[in-house]
C-alpha positions in Angstrom: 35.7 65.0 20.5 36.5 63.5 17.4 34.9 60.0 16.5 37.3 57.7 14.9 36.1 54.9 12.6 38.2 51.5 12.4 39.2 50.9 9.0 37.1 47.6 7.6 34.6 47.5 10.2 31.7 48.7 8.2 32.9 45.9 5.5 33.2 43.4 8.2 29.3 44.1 9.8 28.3 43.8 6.1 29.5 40.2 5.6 28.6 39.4 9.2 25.2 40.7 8.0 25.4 38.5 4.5 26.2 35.6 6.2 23.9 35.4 8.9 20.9 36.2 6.2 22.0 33.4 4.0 22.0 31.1 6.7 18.6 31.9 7.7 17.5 31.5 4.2 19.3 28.0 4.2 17.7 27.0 7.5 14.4 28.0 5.9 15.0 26.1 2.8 16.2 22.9 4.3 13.1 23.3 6.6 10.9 23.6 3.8 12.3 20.6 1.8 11.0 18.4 4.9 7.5 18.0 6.4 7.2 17.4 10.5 4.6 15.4 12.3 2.3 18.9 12.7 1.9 19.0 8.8 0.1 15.5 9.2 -3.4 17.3 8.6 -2.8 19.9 5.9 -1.2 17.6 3.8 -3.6 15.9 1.2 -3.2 12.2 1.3 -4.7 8.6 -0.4 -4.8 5.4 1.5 -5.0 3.2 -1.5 -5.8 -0.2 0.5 -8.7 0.1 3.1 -12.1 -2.6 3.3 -14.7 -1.3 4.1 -17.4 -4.4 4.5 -20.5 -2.4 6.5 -22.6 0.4 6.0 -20.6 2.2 9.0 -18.8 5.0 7.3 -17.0 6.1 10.0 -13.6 5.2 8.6 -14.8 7.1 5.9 -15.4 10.3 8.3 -12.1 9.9 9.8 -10.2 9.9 6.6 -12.0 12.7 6.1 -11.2 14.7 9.2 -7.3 14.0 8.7 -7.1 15.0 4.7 -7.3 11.2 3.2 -8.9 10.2 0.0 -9.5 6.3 0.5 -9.2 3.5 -2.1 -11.9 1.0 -0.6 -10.7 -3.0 -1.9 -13.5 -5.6 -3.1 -11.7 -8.9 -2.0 -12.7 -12.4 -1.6 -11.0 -12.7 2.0 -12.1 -15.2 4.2 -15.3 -17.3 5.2 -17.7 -14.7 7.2 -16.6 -11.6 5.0 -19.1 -10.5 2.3 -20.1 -11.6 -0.9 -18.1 -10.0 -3.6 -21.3 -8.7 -5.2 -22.4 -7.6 -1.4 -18.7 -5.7 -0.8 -19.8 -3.7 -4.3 -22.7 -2.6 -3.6 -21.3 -1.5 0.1 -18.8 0.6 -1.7 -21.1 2.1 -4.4 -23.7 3.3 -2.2 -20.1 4.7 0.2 -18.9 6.0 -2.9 -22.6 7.6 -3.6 -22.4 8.8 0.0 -18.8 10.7 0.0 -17.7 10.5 -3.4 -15.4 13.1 -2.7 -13.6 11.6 -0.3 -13.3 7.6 -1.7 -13.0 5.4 -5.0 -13.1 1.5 -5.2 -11.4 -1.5 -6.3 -13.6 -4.5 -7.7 -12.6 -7.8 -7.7 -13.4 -11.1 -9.4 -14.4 -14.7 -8.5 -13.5 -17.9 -9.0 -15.9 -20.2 -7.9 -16.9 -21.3 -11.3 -13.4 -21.3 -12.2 -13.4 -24.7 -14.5 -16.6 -23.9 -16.4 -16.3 -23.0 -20.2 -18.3 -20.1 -19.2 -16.4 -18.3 -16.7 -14.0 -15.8 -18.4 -17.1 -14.5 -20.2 -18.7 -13.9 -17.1 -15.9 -12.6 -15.3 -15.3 -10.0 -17.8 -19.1 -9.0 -18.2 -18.9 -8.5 -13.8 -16.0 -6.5 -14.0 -17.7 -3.9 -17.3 -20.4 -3.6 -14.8 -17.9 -2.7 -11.7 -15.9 0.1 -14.2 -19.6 1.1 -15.3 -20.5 1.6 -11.6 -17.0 3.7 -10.9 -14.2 1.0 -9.9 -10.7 2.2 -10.6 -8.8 -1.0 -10.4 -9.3 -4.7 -9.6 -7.9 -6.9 -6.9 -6.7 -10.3 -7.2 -6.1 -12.4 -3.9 -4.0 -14.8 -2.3 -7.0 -17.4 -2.4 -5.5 -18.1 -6.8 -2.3 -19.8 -5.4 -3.3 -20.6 -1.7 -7.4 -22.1 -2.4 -8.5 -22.9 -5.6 -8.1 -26.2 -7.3 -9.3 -27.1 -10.8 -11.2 -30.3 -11.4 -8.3 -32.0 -11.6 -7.4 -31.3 -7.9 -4.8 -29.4 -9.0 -4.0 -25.5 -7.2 -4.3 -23.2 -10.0 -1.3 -20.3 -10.0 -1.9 -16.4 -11.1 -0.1 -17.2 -14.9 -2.6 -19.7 -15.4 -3.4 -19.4 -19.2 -6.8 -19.4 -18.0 -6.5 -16.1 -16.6 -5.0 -14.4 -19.8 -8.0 -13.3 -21.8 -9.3 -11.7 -18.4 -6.2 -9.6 -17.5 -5.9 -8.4 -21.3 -9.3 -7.2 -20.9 -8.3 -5.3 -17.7 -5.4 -3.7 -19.7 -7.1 -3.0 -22.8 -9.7 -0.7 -20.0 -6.7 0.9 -19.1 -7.5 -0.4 -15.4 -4.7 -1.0 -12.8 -4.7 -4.7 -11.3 -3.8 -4.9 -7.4 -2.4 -8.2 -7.2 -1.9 -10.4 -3.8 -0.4 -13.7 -4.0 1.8 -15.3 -1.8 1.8 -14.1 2.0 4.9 -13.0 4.1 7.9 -15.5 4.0 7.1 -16.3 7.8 4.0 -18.1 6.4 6.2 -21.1 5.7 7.5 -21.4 9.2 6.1 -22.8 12.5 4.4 -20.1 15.0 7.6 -19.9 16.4 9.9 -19.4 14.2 8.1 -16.1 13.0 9.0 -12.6 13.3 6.2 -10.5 12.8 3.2 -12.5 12.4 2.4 -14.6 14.6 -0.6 -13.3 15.6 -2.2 -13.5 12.3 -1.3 -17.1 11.1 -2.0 -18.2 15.2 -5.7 -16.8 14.5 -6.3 -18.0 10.6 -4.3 -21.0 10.7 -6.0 -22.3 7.5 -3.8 -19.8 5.7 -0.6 -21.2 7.4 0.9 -22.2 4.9 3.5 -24.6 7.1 0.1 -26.5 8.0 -0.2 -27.4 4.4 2.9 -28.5 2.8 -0.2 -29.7 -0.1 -0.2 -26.5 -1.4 3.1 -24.7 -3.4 6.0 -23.4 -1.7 6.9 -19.6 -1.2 9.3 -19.3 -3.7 6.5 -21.2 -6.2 4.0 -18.6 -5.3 6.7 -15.6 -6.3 7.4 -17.1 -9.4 4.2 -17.8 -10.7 3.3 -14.1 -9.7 6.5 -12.9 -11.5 5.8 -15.1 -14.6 2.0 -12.9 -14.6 3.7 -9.7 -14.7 6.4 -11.0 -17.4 3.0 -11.8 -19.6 1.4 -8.7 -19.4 3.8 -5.8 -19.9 1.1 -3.7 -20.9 -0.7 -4.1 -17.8 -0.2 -1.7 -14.6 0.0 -3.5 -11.4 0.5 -2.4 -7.9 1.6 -5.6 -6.0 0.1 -5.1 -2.7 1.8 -6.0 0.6 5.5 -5.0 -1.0 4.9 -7.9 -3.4 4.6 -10.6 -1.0 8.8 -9.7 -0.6 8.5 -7.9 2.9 11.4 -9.1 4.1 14.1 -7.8 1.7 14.0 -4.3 0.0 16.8 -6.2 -1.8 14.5 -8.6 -3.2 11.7 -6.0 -3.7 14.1 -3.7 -6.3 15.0 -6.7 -8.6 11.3 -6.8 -9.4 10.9 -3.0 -10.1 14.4 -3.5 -11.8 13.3 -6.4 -13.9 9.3 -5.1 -14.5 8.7 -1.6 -15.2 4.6 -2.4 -14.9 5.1 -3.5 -11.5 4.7 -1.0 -8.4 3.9 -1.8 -4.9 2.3 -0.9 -2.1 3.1 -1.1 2.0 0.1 -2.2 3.3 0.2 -4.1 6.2 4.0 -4.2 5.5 4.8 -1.3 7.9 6.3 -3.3 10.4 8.8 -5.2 7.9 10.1 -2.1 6.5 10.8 -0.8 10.1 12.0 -4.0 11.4 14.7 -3.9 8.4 15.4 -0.3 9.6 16.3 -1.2 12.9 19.3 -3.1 11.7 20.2 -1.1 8.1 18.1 2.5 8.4 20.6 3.6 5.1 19.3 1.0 3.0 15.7 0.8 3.7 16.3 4.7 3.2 18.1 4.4 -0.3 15.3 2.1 -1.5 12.5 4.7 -1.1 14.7 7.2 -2.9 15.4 5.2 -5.5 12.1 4.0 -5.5 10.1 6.7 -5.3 8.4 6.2 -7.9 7.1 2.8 -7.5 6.0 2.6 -3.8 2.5 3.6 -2.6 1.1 4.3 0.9 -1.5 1.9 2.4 -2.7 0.5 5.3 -5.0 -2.4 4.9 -7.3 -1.1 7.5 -10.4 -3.1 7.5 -14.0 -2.4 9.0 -16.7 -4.5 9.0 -20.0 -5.7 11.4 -18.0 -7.3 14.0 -15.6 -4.5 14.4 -15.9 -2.2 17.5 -17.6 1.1 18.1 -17.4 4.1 15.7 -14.9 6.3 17.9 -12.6 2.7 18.4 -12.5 2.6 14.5 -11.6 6.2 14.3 -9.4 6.7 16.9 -7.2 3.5 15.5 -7.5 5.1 12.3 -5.9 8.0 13.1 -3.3 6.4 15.5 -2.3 3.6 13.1 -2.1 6.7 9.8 0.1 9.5 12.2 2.6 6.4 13.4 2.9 5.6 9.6 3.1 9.1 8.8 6.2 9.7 11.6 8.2 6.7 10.7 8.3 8.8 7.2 8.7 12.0 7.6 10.7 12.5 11.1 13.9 10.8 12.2 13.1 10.1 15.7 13.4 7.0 17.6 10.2 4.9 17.4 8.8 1.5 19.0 5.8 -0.1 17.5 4.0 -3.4 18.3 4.5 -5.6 15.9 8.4 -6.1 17.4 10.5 -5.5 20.3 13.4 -2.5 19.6 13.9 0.9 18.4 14.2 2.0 14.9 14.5 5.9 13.8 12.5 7.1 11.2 13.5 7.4 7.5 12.7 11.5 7.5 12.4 11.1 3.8 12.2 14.5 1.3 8.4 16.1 1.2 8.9 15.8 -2.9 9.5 11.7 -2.4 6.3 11.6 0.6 3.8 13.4 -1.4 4.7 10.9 -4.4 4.2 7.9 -2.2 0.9 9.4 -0.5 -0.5 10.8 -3.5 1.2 11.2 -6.6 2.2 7.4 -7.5 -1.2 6.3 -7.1 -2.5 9.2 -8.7 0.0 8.2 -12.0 -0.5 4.1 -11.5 -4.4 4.5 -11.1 -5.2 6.4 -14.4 -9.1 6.2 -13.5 -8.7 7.6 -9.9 -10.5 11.5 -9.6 -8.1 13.9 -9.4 -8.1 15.4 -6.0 -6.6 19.0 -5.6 
């Protein structure tokens, strides 16, 4: 019996063939050019915004455990917290401990802010915190929101005062982590906020609508503004999306306007996602265009009164996988800060591993290198 073969069909198999291999190969690559929630762990990672105010290094361990290199903040925070000097010598003898797996951010005071002596002795603290191994230095909401000279007057961020201090900072080649100003919800009664509430309801001496004495929200931008205009030679991350949480919009005229200026999402989350609920494209575009000039934090804080070891952990590494799936998945999420559903932004791996490694590894010139 002869066997009779149709003209064409050995071509057609062959482009069949051809076609269902470079669709494979596509599938792989698109695959590939995305991380899912399971690469959550193999992934190396830096938190650059933790405190760490106890000699519990269980955040530490935990960071550890889920491939996270911590950045551990000195602030000046509020009455109960540590000493500034005490919060150093916590993070040296951590950083001592697990130097592998942490660096630290010093910070300076002001509490003898109107004596003739003070920028001298600000500058001699903060060559002994880069002696000791500090990477950056954090200024905080208290410059703007606190301190008064002795004229009763609340001193701003571009105070002149504060000049000789940061051009010593940038002459180091050290990064400044700047907080002034608080959300925009600061300046509104408890309910008229919408996202937090909870905060201002518990530290009510930092609400600002309780004390119209002290300068506006737009007055506490500007001043910050004006401090980056100052010193273009000086790198700094403003922390909490630069005190601007409520609009990417208003966010990328800064990074437009100030090529120092980065910022980082720390304790921000929930804005971000609360902006994607209602405009996913745009909060979306911002980190691509942005990618860049936006760091990964979390503003996790540990101290004496906080709960057992395993709480710390396990909130650890709830609050750092949520954080983790609102980047790099697109599924429908709820989180508490806010009633609704948002997807996630499931951005490119190349723009996550810039904002959980690479930015702060190119705006923190003094951090180890960690591959």
């Amino acid at each position: 019996m002869r066997k009779y073969i149709v003209p064409g069909c050995s071509f057609i198999l062959l482009i069949l063939v051809s076609f269902q291999s470079r669709t494979h190969a596509q599938e792989t690559s698109q695959q590939s050019a995305y991380y899912t929630v399971d690469d959550f762990k193999s992934v190396k990672k830096i938190d650059t915004h933790v405190h760490i105010y106890t000699e519990d290094a269980s955040l530490i361990r935990q960071a550890a455990a889920d491939n996270f290199h911590l950045i551990d903040i000195n602030g000046y925070l509020f009455p109960g917290a540590p000493s500034i000097e005490e919060q150093q010598a916590l993070a040296v003898q951590h950083l001592g401990d697990f130097r592998a797996h942490m660096d630290y951010i010093t910070t300076i005071s002001v509490k003898n802010f109107d004596e003739d002596t003070w920028q001298e002795e600000t500058i001699q603290y903060l060559k002994n915190s880069f002696a000791q191994g500090a990477v950056g230095v954090k200024v905080w909401k208290n410059i703007g929101m606190e301190l008064k000279d002795k004229n009763g007057e609340v001193v701003m961020i571009d105070n002149p005062k504060f000049d000789p201090v940061l051009d010593f900072i940038a002459d180091n080649g050290i990064t400044l982590f700047s907080h002034q100003g608080e959300p925009k919800d600061c300046w509104l009664p408890l309910e008229e906020m919408t996202l937090h509430k909870g905060y201002y309801s518990r530290n009510p001496m930092y609400h600002m609508y309780k004390h119209p004495e002290y300068p506006t929200y737009e007055e506490q931008i500007n001043a910050r503004d004006h401090m980056v205009e100052k010193h273009p030679d000086l790198k700094i991350v403003s922390v909490h999306l630069a005190s601007l949480e409520w609009s990417v919009d208003e966010i990328s005229k800064r990074l437009d306007k100030y090529p120092n200026l980065a910022v980082d999402v720390a304790a921000r989350m929930s804005s971000l996602q609360y902006q994607a609920m209602t405009d996913p494209k745009k909060v979306h575009n911002f980190f691509l265009k942005y990618q860049d000039r936006i760091l990964y934090g979390s503003d996790i804080t540990i101290n004496k009164n906080s709960r057992d070891s395993t709480a710390v952990m396990q909130n650890a590494h709830k609050r750092w996988t949520s954080d983790w799936r609102f980047f790099v998945t697109d599924e429908e999420m709820t989180v508490s800060g806010f009633e609704g559903k948002f997807n996630g932004l499931k951005l490119p791996r190349t723009v996550v591993d810039k904002i959980y490694k690479k930015n702060v590894e190119r705006w923190v010139s003094r951090l180890a290198k960690n591959d």
